[in-house]
C-alpha positions as CSV (number, residue, x, y, z in Angstrom):
1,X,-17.1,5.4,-5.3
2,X,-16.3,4.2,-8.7
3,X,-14.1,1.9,-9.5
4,X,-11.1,4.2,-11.3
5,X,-11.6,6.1,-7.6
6,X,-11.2,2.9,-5.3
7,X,-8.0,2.5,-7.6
8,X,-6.0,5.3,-6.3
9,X,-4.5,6.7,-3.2
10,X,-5.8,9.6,-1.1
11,X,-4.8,13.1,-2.9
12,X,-1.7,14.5,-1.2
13,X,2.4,13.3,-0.9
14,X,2.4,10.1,1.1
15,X,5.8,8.4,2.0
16,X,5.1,4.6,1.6
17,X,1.8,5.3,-1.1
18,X,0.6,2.9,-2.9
19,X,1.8,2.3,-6.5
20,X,-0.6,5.3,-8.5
21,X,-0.8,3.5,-12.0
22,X,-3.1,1.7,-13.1
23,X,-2.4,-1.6,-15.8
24,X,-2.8,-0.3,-19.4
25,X,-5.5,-0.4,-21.3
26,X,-6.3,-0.5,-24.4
27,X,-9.1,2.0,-25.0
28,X,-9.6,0.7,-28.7
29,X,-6.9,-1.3,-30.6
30,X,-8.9,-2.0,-33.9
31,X,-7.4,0.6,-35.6
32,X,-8.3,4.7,-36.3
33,X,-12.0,5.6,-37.2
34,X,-10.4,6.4,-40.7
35,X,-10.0,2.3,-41.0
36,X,-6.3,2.3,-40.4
37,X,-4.4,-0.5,-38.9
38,X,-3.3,0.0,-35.7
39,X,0.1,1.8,-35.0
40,X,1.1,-0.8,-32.8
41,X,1.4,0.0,-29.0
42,X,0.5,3.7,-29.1
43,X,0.5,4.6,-25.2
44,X,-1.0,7.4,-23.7
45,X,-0.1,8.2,-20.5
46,X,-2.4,10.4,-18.2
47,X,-0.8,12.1,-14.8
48,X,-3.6,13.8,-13.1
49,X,-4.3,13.7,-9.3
50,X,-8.0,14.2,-10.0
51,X,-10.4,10.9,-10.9
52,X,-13.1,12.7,-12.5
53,X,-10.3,14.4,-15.2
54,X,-8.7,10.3,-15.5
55,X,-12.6,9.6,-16.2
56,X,-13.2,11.9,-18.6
57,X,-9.9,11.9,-20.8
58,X,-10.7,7.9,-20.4
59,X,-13.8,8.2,-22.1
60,X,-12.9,11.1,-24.7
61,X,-10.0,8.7,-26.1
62,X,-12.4,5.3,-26.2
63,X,-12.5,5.1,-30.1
64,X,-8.7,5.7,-30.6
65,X,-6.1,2.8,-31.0
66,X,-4.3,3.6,-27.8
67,X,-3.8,1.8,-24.8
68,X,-4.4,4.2,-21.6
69,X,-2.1,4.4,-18.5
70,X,-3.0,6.5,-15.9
71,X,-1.1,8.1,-13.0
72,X,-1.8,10.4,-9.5
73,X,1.9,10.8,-9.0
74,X,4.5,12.4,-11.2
75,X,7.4,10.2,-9.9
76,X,5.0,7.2,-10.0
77,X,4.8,7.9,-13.9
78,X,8.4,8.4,-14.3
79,X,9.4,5.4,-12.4
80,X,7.0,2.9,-14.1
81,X,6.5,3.9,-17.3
82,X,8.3,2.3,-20.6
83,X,8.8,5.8,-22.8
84,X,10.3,3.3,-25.9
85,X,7.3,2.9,-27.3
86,X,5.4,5.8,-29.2
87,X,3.0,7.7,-27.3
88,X,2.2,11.1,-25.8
89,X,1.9,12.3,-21.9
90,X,-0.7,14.3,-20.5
91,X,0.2,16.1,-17.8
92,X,-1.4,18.4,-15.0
93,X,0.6,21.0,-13.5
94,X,0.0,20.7,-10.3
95,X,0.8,17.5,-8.9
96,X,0.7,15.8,-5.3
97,X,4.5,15.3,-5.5
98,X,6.1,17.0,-8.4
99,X,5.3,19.7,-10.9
100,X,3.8,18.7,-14.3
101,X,7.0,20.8,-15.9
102,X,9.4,18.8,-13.9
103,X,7.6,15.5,-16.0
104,X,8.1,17.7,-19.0
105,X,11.4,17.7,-18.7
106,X,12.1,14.2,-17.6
107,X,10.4,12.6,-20.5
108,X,11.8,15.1,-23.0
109,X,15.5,14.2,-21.3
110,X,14.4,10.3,-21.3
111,X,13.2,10.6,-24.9
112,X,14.9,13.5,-26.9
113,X,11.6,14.8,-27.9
114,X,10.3,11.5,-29.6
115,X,7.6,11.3,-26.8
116,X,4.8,14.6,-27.1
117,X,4.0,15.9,-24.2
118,X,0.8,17.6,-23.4
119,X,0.3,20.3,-20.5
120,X,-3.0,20.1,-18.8
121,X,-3.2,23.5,-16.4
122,X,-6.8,23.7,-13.9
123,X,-5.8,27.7,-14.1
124,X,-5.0,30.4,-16.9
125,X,-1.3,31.3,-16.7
126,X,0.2,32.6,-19.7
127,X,3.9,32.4,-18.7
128,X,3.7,28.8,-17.5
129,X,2.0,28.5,-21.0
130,X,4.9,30.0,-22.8
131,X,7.5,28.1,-20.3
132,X,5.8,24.5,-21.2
133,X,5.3,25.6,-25.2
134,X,9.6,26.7,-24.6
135,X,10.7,23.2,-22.7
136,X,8.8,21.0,-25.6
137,X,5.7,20.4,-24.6
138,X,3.3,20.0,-27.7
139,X,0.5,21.9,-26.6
140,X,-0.7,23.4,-23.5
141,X,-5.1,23.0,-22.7
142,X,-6.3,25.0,-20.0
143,X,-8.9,22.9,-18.0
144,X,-11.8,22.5,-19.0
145,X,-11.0,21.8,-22.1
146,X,-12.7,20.9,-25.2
147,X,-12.8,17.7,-25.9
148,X,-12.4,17.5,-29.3
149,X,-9.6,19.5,-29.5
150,X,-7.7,17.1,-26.7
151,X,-8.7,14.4,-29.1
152,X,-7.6,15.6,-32.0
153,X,-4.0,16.6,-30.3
154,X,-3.3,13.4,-29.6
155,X,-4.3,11.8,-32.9
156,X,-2.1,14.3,-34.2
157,X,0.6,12.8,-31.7
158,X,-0.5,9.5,-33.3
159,X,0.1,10.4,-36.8
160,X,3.5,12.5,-36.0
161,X,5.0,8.7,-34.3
162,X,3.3,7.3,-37.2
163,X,5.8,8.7,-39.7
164,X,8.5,8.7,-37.5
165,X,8.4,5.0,-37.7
Protein backbone atom coordinates (compact mmCIF):
# COMPACT_ATOMS: atom_id res chain seq x y z
CA UNK A 1 0.00 0.00 0.00
CA UNK A 2 1.54 3.33 -0.61
CA UNK A 3 1.87 5.78 1.46
CA UNK A 4 -0.95 8.48 0.11
CA UNK A 5 -3.17 4.98 0.50
CA UNK A 6 -2.25 4.24 4.26
CA UNK A 7 -3.29 8.00 4.64
CA UNK A 8 -6.91 7.68 4.12
CA UNK A 9 -9.95 6.00 5.45
CA UNK A 10 -11.69 2.94 3.94
CA UNK A 11 -14.02 4.19 0.88
CA UNK A 12 -17.63 4.56 2.00
CA UNK A 13 -19.66 7.14 4.76
CA UNK A 14 -18.29 6.31 8.19
CA UNK A 15 -19.82 8.12 11.32
CA UNK A 16 -16.61 8.82 13.53
CA UNK A 17 -13.94 8.59 10.24
CA UNK A 18 -10.95 9.72 10.48
CA UNK A 19 -10.04 13.33 9.35
CA UNK A 20 -9.62 12.67 5.14
CA UNK A 21 -7.10 15.61 4.42
CA UNK A 22 -3.96 15.34 4.15
CA UNK A 23 -1.27 18.55 5.38
CA UNK A 24 -0.57 20.66 2.33
CA UNK A 25 1.99 20.49 0.18
CA UNK A 26 3.71 22.32 -1.68
CA UNK A 27 4.17 20.51 -5.06
CA UNK A 28 6.65 23.27 -6.37
CA UNK A 29 6.90 26.79 -4.76
CA UNK A 30 9.86 28.17 -6.90
CA UNK A 31 7.83 29.85 -9.17
CA UNK A 32 6.01 28.97 -12.87
CA UNK A 33 8.19 27.11 -15.51
CA UNK A 34 7.92 30.56 -17.39
CA UNK A 35 10.38 31.87 -14.44
CA UNK A 36 7.71 33.83 -12.53
CA UNK A 37 7.71 34.40 -8.89
CA UNK A 38 5.54 32.58 -7.07
CA UNK A 39 1.86 33.83 -6.57
CA UNK A 40 2.05 33.32 -3.02
CA UNK A 41 -0.07 30.52 -1.45
CA UNK A 42 -1.86 29.22 -4.50
CA UNK A 43 -3.87 26.09 -3.01
CA UNK A 44 -5.21 23.39 -4.88
CA UNK A 45 -7.50 21.38 -3.38
CA UNK A 46 -8.31 17.79 -4.63
CA UNK A 47 -11.69 15.82 -3.32
CA UNK A 48 -11.57 12.52 -4.83
CA UNK A 49 -12.42 9.22 -2.95
CA UNK A 50 -10.00 7.32 -5.24
CA UNK A 51 -5.93 7.15 -4.31
CA UNK A 52 -4.74 6.37 -7.57
CA UNK A 53 -6.71 9.73 -9.14
CA UNK A 54 -5.01 11.81 -5.71
CA UNK A 55 -1.68 10.12 -7.17
CA UNK A 56 -1.91 11.01 -10.45
CA UNK A 57 -3.29 14.69 -10.20
CA UNK A 58 -0.30 14.83 -7.45
CA UNK A 59 2.14 14.07 -9.82
CA UNK A 60 0.56 15.93 -13.05
CA UNK A 61 0.80 19.34 -10.86
CA UNK A 62 4.64 18.71 -9.42
CA UNK A 63 6.27 21.55 -11.48
CA UNK A 64 3.51 24.21 -10.63
CA UNK A 65 3.82 26.69 -7.71
CA UNK A 66 0.97 25.26 -5.79
CA UNK A 67 0.67 23.68 -2.59
CA UNK A 68 -1.62 20.38 -2.84
CA UNK A 69 -4.40 19.47 -0.28
CA UNK A 70 -6.13 16.48 -0.76
CA UNK A 71 -9.54 15.13 0.43
CA UNK A 72 -11.81 11.63 0.43
CA UNK A 73 -14.75 13.47 1.95
CA UNK A 74 -16.72 16.42 0.64
CA UNK A 75 -17.67 17.69 4.16
CA UNK A 76 -14.10 16.91 5.27
CA UNK A 77 -12.95 19.56 2.55
CA UNK A 78 -15.54 21.94 3.43
CA UNK A 79 -14.92 21.84 7.01
CA UNK A 80 -11.11 22.14 7.00
CA UNK A 81 -10.23 24.05 4.25
CA UNK A 82 -9.20 28.00 4.41
CA UNK A 83 -11.02 29.25 0.80
CA UNK A 84 -9.24 33.01 1.54
CA UNK A 85 -6.53 32.28 -0.14
CA UNK A 86 -6.41 31.91 -4.12
CA UNK A 87 -6.79 28.62 -5.46
CA UNK A 88 -8.99 26.22 -7.36
CA UNK A 89 -11.04 22.79 -6.27
CA UNK A 90 -11.14 19.77 -8.04
CA UNK A 91 -13.88 17.84 -7.49
CA UNK A 92 -15.32 14.32 -8.30
CA UNK A 93 -18.88 13.87 -8.54
CA UNK A 94 -19.51 11.16 -6.80
CA UNK A 95 -18.40 11.25 -3.38
CA UNK A 96 -18.61 8.87 -0.19
CA UNK A 97 -20.68 11.49 1.70
CA UNK A 98 -21.82 14.33 -0.53
CA UNK A 99 -22.16 15.10 -4.16
CA UNK A 100 -19.22 16.95 -6.01
CA UNK A 101 -22.07 19.69 -7.05
CA UNK A 102 -23.15 20.14 -3.44
CA UNK A 103 -19.03 21.24 -2.97
CA UNK A 104 -19.72 23.38 -6.04
CA UNK A 105 -22.03 25.22 -4.46
CA UNK A 106 -20.59 25.56 -1.04
CA UNK A 107 -17.33 26.99 -2.16
CA UNK A 108 -19.02 29.18 -4.84
CA UNK A 109 -21.47 30.52 -1.69
CA UNK A 110 -18.19 30.62 0.63
CA UNK A 111 -16.34 32.52 -2.00
CA UNK A 112 -18.63 34.44 -4.52
CA UNK A 113 -16.87 32.86 -7.42
CA UNK A 114 -13.26 33.98 -6.47
CA UNK A 115 -12.37 30.27 -5.87
CA UNK A 116 -12.54 28.02 -9.57
CA UNK A 117 -13.91 25.09 -9.22
CA UNK A 118 -13.17 22.20 -11.40
CA UNK A 119 -15.62 19.11 -11.97
CA UNK A 120 -14.00 15.78 -12.20
CA UNK A 121 -16.95 13.08 -13.54
CA UNK A 122 -15.66 8.94 -13.74
CA UNK A 123 -18.79 8.87 -16.41
CA UNK A 124 -20.12 10.94 -19.52
CA UNK A 125 -23.20 12.88 -18.57
CA UNK A 126 -23.95 15.72 -20.54
CA UNK A 127 -26.63 17.40 -18.31
CA UNK A 128 -24.64 17.10 -15.11
CA UNK A 129 -22.00 18.79 -17.47
CA UNK A 130 -24.22 21.61 -18.36
CA UNK A 131 -25.64 21.74 -14.50
CA UNK A 132 -21.82 22.14 -13.16
CA UNK A 133 -20.77 24.62 -16.29
CA UNK A 134 -24.56 26.57 -15.07
CA UNK A 135 -23.68 26.61 -10.99
CA UNK A 136 -19.93 28.09 -11.81
CA UNK A 137 -17.79 25.52 -12.05
CA UNK A 138 -14.83 26.46 -14.46
CA UNK A 139 -14.68 23.46 -16.41
CA UNK A 140 -15.98 20.07 -16.32
CA UNK A 141 -13.08 16.79 -17.36
CA UNK A 142 -14.55 13.53 -17.87
CA UNK A 143 -12.16 10.91 -16.29
CA UNK A 144 -9.64 9.96 -17.70
CA UNK A 145 -8.62 12.95 -18.65
CA UNK A 146 -5.66 14.38 -20.37
CA UNK A 147 -3.32 15.46 -18.46
CA UNK A 148 -2.24 18.38 -20.06
CA UNK A 149 -5.31 19.86 -20.40
CA UNK A 150 -6.04 19.47 -16.39
CA UNK A 151 -2.76 21.18 -16.11
CA UNK A 152 -3.20 23.78 -18.11
CA UNK A 153 -6.86 24.54 -16.40
CA UNK A 154 -5.47 25.17 -13.38
CA UNK A 155 -2.57 27.33 -14.53
CA UNK A 156 -5.21 29.20 -16.14
CA UNK A 157 -6.94 29.31 -12.56
CA UNK A 158 -3.44 30.44 -11.49
CA UNK A 159 -3.10 33.29 -13.77
CA UNK A 160 -7.05 34.41 -13.44
CA UNK A 161 -6.18 34.84 -9.14
CA UNK A 162 -3.07 36.33 -10.45
CA UNK A 163 -4.78 39.44 -11.82
CA UNK A 164 -7.34 39.49 -9.45
CA UNK A 165 -4.85 40.33 -6.95
Amino acid sequence: MSALAARHAPAGPQPSRPSSATAPSTVNGDGDSRGRAPLGPFRVWLVDPDPAIQASISWLLRHLPVELETFRYGEDFLAQSDLTVPGCVLVDTDLPDTSGLDVLRAVQRRTSGKVAVVVLASSPDVHLAVQALREGAADFFEKPFLGAALTRRVESAMADARRDA
